[in-house]
Residue frames as a rotation matrix with the C-alpha (Angstrom) as fourth column:
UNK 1
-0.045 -0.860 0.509 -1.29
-0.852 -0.233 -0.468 82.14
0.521 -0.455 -0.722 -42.61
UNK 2
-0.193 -0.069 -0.979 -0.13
0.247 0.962 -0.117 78.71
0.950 -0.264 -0.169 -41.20
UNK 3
0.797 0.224 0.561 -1.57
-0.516 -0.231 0.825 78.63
0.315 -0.947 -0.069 -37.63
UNK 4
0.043 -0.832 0.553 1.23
-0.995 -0.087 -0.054 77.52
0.093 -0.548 -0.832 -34.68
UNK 5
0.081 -0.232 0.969 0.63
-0.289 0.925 0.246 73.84
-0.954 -0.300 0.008 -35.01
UNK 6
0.973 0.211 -0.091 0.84
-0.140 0.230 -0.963 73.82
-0.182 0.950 0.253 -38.11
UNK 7
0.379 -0.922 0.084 4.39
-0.805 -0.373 -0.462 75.23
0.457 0.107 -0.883 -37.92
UNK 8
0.414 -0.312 0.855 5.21
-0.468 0.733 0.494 72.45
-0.781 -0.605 0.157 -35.04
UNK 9
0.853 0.183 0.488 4.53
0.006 0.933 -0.360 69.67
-0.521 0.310 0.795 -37.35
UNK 10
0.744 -0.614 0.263 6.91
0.102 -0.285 -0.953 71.19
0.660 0.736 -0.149 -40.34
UNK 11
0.242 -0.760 0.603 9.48
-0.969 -0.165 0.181 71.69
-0.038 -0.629 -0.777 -37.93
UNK 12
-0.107 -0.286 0.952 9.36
-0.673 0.725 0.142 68.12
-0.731 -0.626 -0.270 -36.69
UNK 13
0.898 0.341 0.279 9.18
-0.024 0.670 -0.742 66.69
-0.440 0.659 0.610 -40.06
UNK 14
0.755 -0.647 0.109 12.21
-0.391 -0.577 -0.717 68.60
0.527 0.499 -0.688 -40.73
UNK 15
-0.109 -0.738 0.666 14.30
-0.991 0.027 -0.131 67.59
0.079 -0.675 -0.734 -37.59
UNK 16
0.604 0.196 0.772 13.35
-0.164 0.979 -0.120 63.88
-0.780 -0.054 0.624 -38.43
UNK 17
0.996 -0.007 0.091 14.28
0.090 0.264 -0.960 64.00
-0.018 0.964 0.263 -41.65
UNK 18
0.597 -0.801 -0.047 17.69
-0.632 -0.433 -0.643 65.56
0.495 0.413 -0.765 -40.75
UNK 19
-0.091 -0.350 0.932 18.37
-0.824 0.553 0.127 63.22
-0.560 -0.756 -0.339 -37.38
UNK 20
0.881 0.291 0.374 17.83
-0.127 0.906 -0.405 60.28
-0.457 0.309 0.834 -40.66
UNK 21
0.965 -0.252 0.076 20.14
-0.022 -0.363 -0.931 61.92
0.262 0.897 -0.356 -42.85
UNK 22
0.216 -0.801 0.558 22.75
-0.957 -0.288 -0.043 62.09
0.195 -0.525 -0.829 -39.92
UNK 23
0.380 -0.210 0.901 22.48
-0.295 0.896 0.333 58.61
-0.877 -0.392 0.278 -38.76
UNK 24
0.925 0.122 0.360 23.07
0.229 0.577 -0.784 57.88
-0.303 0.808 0.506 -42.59
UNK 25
0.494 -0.823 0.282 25.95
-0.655 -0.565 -0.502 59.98
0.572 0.063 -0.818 -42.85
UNK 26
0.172 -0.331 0.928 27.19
-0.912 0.303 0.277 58.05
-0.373 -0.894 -0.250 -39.61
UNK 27
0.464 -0.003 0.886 26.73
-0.113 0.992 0.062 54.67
-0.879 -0.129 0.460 -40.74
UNK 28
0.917 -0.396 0.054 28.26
-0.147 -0.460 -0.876 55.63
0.372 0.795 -0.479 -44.45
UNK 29
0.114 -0.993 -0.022 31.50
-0.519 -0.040 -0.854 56.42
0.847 0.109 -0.520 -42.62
UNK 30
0.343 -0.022 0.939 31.51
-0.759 0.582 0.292 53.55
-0.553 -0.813 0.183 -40.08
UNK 31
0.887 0.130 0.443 31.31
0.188 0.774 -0.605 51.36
-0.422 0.620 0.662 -42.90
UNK 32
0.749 -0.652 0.116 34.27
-0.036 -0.215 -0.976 52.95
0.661 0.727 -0.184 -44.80
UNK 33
0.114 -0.815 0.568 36.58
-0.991 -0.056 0.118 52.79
-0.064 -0.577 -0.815 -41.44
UNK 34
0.409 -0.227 0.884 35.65
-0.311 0.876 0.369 49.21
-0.858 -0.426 0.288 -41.13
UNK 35
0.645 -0.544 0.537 36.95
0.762 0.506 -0.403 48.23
-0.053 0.669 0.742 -44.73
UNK 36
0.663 -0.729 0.171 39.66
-0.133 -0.340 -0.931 50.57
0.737 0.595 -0.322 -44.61
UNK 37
0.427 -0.361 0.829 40.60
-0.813 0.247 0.527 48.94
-0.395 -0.899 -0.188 -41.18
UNK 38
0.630 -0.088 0.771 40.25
0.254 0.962 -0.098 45.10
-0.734 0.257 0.629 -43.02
UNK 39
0.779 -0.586 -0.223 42.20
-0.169 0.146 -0.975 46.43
0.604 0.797 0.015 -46.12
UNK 40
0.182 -0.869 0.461 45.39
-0.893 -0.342 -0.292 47.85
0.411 -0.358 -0.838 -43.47
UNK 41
0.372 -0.142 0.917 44.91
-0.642 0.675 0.365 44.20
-0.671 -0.724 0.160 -41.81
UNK 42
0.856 -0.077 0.511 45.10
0.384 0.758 -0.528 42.45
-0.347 0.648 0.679 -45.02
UNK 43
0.758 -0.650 0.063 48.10
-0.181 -0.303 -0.936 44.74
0.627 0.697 -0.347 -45.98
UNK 44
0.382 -0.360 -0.851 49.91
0.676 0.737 -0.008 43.74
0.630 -0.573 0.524 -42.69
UNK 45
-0.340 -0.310 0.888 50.41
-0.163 -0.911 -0.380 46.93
0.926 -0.274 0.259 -41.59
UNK 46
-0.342 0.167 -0.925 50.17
0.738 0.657 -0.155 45.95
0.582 -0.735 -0.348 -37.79
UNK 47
-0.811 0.069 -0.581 50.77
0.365 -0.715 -0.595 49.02
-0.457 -0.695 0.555 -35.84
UNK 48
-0.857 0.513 -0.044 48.30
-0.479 -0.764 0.433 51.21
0.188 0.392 0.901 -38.31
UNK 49
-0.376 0.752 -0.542 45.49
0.292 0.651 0.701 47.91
0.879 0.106 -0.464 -37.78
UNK 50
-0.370 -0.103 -0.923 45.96
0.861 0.335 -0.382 48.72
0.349 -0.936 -0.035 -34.19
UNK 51
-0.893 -0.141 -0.428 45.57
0.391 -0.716 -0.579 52.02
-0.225 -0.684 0.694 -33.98
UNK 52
-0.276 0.959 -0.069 42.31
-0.678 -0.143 0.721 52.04
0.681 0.246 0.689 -36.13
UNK 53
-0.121 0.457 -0.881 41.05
0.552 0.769 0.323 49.12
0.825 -0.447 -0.345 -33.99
UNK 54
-0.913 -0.157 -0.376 41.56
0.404 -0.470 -0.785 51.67
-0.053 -0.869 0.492 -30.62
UNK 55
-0.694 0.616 0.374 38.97
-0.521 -0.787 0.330 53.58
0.497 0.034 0.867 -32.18
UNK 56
0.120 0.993 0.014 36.21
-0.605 0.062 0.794 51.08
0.787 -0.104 0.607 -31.57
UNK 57
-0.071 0.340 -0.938 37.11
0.813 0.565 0.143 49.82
0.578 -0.752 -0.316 -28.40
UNK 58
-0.924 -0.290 -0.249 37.38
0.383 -0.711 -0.590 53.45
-0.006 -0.640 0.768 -27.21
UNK 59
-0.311 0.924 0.220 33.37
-0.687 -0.379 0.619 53.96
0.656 0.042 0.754 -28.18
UNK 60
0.210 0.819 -0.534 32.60
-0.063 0.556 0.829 50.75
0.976 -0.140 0.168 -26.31
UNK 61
-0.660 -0.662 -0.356 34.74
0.322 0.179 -0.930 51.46
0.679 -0.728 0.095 -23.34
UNK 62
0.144 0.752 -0.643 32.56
0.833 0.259 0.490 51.41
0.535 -0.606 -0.589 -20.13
UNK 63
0.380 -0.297 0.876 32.53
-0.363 -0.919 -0.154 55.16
0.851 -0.259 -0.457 -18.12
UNK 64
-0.679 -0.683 0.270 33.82
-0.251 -0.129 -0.959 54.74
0.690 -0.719 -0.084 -14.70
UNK 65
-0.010 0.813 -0.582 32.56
0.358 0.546 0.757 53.80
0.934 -0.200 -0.297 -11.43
UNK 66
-0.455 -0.661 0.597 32.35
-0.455 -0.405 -0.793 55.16
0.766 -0.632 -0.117 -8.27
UNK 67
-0.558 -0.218 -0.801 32.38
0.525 0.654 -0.544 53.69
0.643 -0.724 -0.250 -5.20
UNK 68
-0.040 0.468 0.883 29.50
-0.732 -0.615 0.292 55.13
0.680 -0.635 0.368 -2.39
UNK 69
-0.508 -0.819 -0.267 29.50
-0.061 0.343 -0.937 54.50
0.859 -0.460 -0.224 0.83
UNK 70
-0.838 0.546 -0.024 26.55
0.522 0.813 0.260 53.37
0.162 0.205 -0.965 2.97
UNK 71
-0.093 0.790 -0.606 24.63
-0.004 -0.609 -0.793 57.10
-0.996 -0.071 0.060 3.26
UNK 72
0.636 0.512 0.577 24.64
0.731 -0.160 -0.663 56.76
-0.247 0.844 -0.476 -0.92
UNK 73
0.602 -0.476 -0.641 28.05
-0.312 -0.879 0.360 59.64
-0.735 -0.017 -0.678 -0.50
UNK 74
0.860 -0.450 -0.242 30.44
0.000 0.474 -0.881 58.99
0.511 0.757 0.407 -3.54
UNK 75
0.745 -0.667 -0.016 33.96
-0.103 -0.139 0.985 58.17
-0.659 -0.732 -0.172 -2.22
UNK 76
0.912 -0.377 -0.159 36.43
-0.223 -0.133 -0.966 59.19
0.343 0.916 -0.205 -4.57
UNK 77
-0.190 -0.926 0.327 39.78
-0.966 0.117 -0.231 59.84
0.176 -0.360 -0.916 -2.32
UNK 78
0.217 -0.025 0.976 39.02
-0.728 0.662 0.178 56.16
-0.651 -0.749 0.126 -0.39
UNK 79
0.844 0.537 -0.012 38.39
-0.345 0.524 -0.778 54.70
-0.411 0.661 0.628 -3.77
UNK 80
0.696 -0.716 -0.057 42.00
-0.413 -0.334 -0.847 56.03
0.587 0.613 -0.528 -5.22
UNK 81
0.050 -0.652 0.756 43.13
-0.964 0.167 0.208 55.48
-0.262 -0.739 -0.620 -1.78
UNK 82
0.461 0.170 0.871 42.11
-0.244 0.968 -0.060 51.41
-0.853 -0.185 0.488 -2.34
UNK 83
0.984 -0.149 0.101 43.27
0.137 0.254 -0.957 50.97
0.117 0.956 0.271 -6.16
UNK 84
0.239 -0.969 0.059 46.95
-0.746 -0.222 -0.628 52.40
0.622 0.106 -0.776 -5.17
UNK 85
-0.150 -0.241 0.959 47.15
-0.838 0.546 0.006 49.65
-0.525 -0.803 -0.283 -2.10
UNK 86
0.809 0.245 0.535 46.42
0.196 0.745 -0.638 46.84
-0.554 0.621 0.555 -4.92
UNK 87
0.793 -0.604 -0.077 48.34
-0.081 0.021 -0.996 48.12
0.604 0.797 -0.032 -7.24
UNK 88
-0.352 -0.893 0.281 51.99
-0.934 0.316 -0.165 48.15
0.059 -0.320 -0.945 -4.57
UNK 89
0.133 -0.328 0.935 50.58
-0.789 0.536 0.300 45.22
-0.600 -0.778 -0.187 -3.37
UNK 90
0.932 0.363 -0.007 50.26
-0.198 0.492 -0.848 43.57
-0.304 0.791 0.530 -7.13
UNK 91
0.689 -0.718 -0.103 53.61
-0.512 -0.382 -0.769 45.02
0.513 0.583 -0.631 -7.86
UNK 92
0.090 -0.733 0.674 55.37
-0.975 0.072 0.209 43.94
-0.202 -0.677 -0.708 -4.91
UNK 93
0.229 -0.235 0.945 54.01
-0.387 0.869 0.309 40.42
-0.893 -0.436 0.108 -5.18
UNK 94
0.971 0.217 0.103 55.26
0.063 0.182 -0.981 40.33
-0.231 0.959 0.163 -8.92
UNK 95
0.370 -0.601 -0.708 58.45
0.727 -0.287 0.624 41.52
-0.578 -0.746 0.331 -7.51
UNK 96
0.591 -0.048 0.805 58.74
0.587 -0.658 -0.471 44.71
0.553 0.751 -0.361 -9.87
């Protein structure tokens, strides 16, 4: 009978092997968006180039920040409050 480290090992030989198999899977169909992105570019299809292109700027898009305030408190409302006073005052001087 296999003794408990034995089992470990087989386990973790197993969950390697599958966490390869996935990344391979992954990179498989990465590859196949990106030439079936370049084909739709080469076919001029503009809007359809675009909307495959969203994809990958929507993996590299950066999460949010928040703003803290000088005990280390997040300030969320002050934050919103400060982005909406830019934005009239962008608008206004744009004269929208």
């Amino acid at each position: 009978m296999p003794s408990t480290k034995d089992k470990g090992k087989s386990s973790n030989i197993i969950k390697k092997r599958e966490n390869k198999q996935s990344k391979q899977k992954q990179k498989l169909w990465l590859n196949k968006k990106i030439v079936q992105t370049d084909k739709i570019n080469k076919r001029k299809e503009t809007k359809k180039f675009f909307e495959e292109v969203k994809y990958f700027n929507q993996q590299q898009s950066p999460s949010p920040t928040n703003c803290k305030d000088s005990e280390g408190n997040v300030i969320i409302e002050q934050t919103l409050k400060r982005w909406k006073n830019i934005f009239i005052i962008f608008v206004i001087q744009k004269g929208h």
